[in-house]
C-alpha positions in Angstrom: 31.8 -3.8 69.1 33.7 -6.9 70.9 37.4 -8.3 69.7 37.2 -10.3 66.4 37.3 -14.0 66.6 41.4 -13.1 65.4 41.9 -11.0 68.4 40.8 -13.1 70.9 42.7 -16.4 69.6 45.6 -14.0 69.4 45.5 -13.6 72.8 44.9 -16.6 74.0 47.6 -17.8 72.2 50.0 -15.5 73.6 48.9 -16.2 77.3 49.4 -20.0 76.8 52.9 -18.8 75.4 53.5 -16.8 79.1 52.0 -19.0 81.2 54.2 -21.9 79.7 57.2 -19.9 79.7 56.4 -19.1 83.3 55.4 -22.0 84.6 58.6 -23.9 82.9 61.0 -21.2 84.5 59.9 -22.0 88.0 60.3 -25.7 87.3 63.3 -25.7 85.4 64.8 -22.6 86.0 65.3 -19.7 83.3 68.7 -21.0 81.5 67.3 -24.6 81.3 64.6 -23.5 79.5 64.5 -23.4 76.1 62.1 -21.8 73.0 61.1 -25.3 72.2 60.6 -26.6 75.4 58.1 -23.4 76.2 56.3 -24.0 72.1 55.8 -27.9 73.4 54.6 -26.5 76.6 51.7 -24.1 75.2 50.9 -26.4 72.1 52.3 -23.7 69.5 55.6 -24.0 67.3 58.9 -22.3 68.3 58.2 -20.0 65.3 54.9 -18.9 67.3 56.7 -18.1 70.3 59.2 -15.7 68.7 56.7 -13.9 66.7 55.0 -12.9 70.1 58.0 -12.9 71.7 61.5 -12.7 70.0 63.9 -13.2 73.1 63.7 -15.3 76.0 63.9 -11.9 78.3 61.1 -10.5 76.6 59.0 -13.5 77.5 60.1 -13.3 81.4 59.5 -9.6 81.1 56.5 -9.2 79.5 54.0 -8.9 82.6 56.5 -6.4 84.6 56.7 -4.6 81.1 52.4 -4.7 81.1 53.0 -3.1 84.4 55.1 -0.3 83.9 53.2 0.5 80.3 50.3 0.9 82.1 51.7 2.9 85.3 52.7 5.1 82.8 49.4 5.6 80.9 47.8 5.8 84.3 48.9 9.9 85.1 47.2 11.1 82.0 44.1 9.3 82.2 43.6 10.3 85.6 40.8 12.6 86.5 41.3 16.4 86.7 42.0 18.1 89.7 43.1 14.3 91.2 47.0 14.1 92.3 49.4 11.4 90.8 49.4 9.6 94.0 45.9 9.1 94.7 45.4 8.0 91.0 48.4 5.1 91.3 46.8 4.2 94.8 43.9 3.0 93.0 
């Protein structure tokens, strides 16, 4: 079965919250951009923001942070007898 109606708002919620922060930190640059300034930005409260995120790092981390959880995850699901290499090539 599909994501709850929760789930999904959930989500969309915190990729308004990254693509504001992101979009305001190549305007505005990272230390002129504030919590409130990235709420404003995806509609939500500051409060919002730091329950997804709780630092402004963690915010201009989060999709290099995707990245590397999933490189990670990626040598065990691989299939057997296929080398590491050839698996992260894909």
């Amino acid at each position: 079965m599909g994501d709850s109606l929760r789930e999904r708002s959930k989500a969309r919620r915190r990729d308004a919250i990254l693509t504001a922060a992101h979009e305001l930190f190549a305007e505005r640059g990272f230390d002129a951009t504030s919590i409130a300034d990235i709420a404003e930005a995806a509609e939500v409260s500051p409060r919002t923001v730091t329950l997804y995120f709780p630092s402004k790092p963690e915010l201009a981390m989060a999709h290099f942070n995707a990245f590397v959880d999933e490189l990670a995850r990626t040598p065990h699901a691989r299939p057997e007898g296929q080398g590491i290499l050839d698996t992260v090539e894909k």
